[in-house]
C-alpha positions in Angstrom: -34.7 -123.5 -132.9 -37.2 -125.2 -130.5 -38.5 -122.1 -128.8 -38.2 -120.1 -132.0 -40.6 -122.9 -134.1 -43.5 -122.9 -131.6 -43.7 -119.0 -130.9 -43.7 -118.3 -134.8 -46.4 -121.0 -134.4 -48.2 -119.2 -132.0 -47.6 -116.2 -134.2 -49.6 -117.2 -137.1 -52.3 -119.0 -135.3 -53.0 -115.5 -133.0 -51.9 -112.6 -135.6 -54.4 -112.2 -138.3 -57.4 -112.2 -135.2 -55.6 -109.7 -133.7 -54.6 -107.8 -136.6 -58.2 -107.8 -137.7 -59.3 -106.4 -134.4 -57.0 -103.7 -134.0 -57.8 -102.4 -137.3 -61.5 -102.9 -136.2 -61.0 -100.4 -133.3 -58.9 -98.1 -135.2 -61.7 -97.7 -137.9 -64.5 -97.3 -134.5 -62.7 -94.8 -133.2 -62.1 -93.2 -136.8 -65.6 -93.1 -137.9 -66.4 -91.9 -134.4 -64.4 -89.3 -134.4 -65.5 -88.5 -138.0 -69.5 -88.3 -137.5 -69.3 -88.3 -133.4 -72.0 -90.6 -133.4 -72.4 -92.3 -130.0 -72.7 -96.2 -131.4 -69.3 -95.8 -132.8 -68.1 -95.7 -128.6 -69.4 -99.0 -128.3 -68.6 -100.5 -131.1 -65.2 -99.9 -130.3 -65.3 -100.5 -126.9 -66.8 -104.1 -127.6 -64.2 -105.0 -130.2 -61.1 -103.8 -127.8 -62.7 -105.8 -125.2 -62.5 -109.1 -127.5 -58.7 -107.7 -128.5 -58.1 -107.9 -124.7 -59.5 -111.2 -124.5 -57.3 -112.9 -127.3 -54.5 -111.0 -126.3 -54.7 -112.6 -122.8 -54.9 -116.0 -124.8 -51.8 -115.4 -127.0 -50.0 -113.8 -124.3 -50.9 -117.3 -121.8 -49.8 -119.5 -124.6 -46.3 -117.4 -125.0 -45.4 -117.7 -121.4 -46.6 -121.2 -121.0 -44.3 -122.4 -124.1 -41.4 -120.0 -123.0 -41.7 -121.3 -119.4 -41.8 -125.3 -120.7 -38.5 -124.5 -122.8 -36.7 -122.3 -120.3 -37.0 -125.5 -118.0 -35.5 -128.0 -120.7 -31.9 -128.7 -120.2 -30.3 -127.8 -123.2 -32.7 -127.2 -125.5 -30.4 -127.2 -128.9 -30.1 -130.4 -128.5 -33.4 -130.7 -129.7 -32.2 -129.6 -133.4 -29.7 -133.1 -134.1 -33.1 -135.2 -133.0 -36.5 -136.3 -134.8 -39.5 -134.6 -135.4 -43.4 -136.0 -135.4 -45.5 -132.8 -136.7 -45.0 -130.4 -133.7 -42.8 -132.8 -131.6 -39.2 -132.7 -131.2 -38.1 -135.9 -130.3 -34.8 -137.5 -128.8 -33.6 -140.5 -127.7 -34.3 -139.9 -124.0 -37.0 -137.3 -123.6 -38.9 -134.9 -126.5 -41.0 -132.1 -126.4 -44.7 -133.2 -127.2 -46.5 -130.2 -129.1 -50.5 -131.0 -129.7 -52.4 -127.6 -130.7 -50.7 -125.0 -129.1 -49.3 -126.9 -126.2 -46.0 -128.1 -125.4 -44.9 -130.0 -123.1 -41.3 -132.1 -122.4 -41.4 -135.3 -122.0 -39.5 -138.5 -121.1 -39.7 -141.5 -123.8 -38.4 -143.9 -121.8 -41.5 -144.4 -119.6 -44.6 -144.4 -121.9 -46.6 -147.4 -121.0 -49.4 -146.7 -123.9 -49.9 -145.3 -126.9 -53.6 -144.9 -128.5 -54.0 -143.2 -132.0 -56.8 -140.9 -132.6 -57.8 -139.9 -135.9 -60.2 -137.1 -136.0 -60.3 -136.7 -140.0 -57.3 -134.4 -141.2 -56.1 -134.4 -137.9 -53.8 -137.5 -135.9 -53.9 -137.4 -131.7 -51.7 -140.0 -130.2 -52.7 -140.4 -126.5 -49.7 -141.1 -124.7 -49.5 -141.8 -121.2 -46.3 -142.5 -118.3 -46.4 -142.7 -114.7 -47.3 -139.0 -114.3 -50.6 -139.1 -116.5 -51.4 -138.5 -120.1 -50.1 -136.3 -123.2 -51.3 -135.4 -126.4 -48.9 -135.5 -129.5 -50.1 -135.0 -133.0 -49.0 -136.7 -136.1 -49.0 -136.1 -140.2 -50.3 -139.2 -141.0 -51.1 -143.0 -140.0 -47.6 -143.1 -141.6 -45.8 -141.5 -139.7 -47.3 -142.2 -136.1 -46.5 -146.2 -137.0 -42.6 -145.1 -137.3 -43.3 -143.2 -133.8 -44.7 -146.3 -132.3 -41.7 -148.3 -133.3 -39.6 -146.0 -131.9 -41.6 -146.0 -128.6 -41.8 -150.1 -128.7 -38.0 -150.1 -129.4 -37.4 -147.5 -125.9 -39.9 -149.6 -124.1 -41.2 -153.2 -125.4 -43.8 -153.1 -122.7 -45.8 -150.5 -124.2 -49.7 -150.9 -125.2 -50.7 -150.2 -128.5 -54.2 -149.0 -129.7 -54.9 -148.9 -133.0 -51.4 -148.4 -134.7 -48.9 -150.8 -135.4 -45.3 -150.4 -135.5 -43.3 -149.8 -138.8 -39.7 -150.3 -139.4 -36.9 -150.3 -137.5 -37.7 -147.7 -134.6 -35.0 -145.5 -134.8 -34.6 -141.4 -134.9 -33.3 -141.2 -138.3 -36.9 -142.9 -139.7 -38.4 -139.7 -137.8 -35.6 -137.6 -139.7 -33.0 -137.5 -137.2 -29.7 -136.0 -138.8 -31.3 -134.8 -142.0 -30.0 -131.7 -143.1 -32.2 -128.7 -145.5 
């Protein structure tokens, strides 16, 4: 379910551009074709060259999130467990998604947390021994119940502009709830 939510994620993020574009190319070619008129050619070589380009960007962003999931131990585990937007989250590791990147994670070892909000959009900074993540939240609402959770796995951790609400535990993060 994992692997299948972030490449139809990917999916609708990269399919209209390069639906758009194709059609683009298609019509170059057809109208070149049609009045043989030299600007057509590189028209349509211009617009297959930007198809190329987002291509190469869809196609980098499907093998980086198939070769992040293909390296989590059992991944359907991930489908009993919470979820913060784009995260998947468990009581021992989770698999923090900000934008289009994914990454797995242990929540054990998160030293700091430090809430960004960029308008429409929440960024929790979160960093362990190994550096710093992004993870991206709903709402101010529903980072707090994260930061319980991650002050409940480790009391030690440094806050930043959230504070903790309730009790800190997966089903607050909808652990176990069925649709």
């Amino acid at each position: 379910m994992a692997k299948r939510f972030y490449m139809n994620r990917l999916a609708i993020v990269f399919s209209t551009p390069m639906t758009l574009l194709a059609l683009a190319v298609f019509s170059f070619a057809w109208l070149k074709n049609k009045n043989g008129d030299p600007k057509m050619t590189a028209a349509m070589a211009v617009t297959a060259a930007v198809l190329l380009i987002v291509m190469f960007f869809y196609y980098r962003y499907k093998f980086r999130i198939s070769s992040v999931i293909r390296h989590c131990r059992n991944v359907n585990e991930y489908e009993k467990g919470g979820m913060l937007e784009r995260s998947f989250i468990l009581e021992d590791r989770m698999l923090a998604g900000c934008g289009l990147n994914v990454s797995e994670q242990k929540t054990d070892d998160i030293r700091q947390m430090v809430l960004e909000d960029k308008g429409r959009r929440i960024i929790l900074h979160l960093t362990n021994p190994s550096g710093t993540f992004d993870m991206q939240a709903i709402d101010k609402d529903e980072a707090e119940r994260f930061a319980a959770f991650i002050k409940r796995k480790n009391p030690a951790v440094i806050l930043t502009n959230v504070t903790p609400k309730g009790n800190g535990t997966l089903r607050e993060l909808g652990a176990g709830i069925q649709i």
